[in-house]
C-alpha positions as CSV (number, residue, x, y, z in Angstrom):
1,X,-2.2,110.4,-0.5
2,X,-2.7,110.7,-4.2
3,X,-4.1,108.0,-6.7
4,X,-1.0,106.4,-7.0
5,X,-0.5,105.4,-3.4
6,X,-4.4,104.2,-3.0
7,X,-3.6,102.0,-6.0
8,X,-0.8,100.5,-4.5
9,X,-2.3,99.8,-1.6
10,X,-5.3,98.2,-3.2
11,X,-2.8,96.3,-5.1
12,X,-1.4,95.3,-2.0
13,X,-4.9,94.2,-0.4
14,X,-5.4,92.0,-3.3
15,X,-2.2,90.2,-3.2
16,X,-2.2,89.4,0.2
17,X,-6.0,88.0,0.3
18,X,-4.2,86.3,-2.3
19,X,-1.7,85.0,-0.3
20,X,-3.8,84.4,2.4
21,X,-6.1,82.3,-0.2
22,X,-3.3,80.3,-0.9
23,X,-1.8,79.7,2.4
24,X,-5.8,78.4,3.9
25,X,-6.3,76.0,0.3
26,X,-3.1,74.6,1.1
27,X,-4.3,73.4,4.4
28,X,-7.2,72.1,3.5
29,X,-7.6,68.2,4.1
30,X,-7.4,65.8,1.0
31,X,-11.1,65.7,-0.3
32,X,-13.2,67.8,-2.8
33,X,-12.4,70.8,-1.3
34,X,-8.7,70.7,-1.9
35,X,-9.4,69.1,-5.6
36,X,-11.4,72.6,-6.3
37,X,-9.0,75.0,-4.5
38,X,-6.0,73.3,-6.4
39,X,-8.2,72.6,-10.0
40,X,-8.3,76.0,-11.4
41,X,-4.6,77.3,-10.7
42,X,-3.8,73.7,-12.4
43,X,-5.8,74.5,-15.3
44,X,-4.2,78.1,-15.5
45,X,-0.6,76.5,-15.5
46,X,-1.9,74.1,-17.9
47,X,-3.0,76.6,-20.3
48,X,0.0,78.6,-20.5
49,X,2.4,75.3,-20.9
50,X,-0.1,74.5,-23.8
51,X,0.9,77.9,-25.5
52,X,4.2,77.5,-25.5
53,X,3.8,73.3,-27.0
54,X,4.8,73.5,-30.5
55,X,2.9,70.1,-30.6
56,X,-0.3,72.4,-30.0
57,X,-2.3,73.7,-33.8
58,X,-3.2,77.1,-34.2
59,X,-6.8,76.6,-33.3
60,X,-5.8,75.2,-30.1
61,X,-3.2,78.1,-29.0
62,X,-6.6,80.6,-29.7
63,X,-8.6,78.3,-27.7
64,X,-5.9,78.6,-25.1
65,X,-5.3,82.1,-25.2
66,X,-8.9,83.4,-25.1
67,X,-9.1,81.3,-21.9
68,X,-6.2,82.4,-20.2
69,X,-7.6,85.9,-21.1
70,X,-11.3,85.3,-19.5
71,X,-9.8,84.0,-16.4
72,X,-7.3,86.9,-15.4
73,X,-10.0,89.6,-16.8
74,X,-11.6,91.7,-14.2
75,X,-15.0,91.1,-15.8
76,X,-17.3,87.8,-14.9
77,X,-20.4,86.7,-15.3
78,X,-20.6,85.6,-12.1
79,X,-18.6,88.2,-9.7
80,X,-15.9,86.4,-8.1
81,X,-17.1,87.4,-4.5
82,X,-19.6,85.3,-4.2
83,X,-18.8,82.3,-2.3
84,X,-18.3,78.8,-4.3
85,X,-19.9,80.2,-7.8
86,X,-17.8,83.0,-7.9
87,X,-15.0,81.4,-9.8
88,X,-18.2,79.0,-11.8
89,X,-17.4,81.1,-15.2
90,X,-13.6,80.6,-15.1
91,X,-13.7,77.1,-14.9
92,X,-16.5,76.7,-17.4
93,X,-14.7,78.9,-19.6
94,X,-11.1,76.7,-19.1
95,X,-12.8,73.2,-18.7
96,X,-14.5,73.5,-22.3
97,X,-11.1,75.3,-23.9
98,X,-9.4,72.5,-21.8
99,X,-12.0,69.7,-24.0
100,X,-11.2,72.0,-27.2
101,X,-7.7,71.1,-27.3
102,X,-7.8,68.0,-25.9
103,X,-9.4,66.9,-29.7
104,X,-6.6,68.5,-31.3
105,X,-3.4,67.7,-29.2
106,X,-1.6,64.7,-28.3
107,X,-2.6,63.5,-24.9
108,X,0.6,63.3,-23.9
109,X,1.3,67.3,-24.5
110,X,-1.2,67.7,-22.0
111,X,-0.1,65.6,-19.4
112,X,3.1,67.1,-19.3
113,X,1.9,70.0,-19.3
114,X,-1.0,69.3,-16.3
115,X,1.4,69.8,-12.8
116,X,-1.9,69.1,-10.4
117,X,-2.6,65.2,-10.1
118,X,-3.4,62.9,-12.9
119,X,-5.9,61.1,-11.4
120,X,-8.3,64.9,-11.6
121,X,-6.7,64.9,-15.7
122,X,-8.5,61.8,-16.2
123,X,-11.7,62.7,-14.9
124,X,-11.6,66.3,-16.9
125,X,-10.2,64.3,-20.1
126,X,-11.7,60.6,-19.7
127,X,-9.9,57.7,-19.2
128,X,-7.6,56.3,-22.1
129,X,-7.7,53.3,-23.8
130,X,-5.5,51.1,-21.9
131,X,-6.6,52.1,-18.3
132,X,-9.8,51.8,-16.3
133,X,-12.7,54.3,-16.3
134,X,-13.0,55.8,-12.5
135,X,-14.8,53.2,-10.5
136,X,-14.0,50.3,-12.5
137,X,-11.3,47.4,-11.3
138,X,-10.5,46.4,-14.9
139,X,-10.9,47.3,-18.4
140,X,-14.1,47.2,-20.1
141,X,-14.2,44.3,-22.9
């Protein structure tokens, strides 16, 4: 088999631990574990909806853009086979350029954008104004 086919079957190892991935997150019961499984591919469609927002500055799209770029690199700081902190760096890495353009862009571009569930925006972005901080039954006054 030449180099060609062994790539092609690695590529096909990958994508179906992918798959697999995918298939066992989805199962998961409601709880942390399913907010963790689902918060990074959230972030990732997030990021690339952002991109594309002409509401989003410049310095926001970069922001965007070298984030999107750390997490599909191959490269880590922290390898991604290690269990739990494997994917640490990638969601460092999107939570800060996540906070970056949340300064600069309307908070309604980026819950549009967000397709996970808004109550996990919040907590990443803070409450706004005009509803309740997690834990609390009514607005500060």
């Amino acid at each position: 088999m030449s180099w060609v086919g062994w790539l092609m079957v690695a590529a096909g190892v990958v994508v179906a631990s992918w798959l697999v991935l995918i298939v066992l997150a989805a199962r998961l019961p409601p709880g942390l574990a399913k907010d963790l499984a689902g918060f990074l591919p959230a972030c990732a469609t997030t990021l690339r909806r952002l991109r594309k927002d002409p509401r989003v500055p410049t310095r926001a799209k970069v922001a965007v853009a070298i984030a999107a770029v750390w997490v599909i690199s191959p490269i880590d700081l922290i390898p991604e086979f290690l269990p739990i902190i494997g994917p640490l760096d990638d969601v460092i890495v999107v939570v800060l350029a996540l906070r970056y353009a949340a300064r600069r862009v309307p908070r309604e571009a980026i819950e549009e954008a967000w397709p996970g569930e808004r109550r996990l925006l919040n907590r990443l972005l803070g409450s706004t104004p005009d509803e309740p901080a997690p834990g609390l039954t009514s607005p500060p006054r």
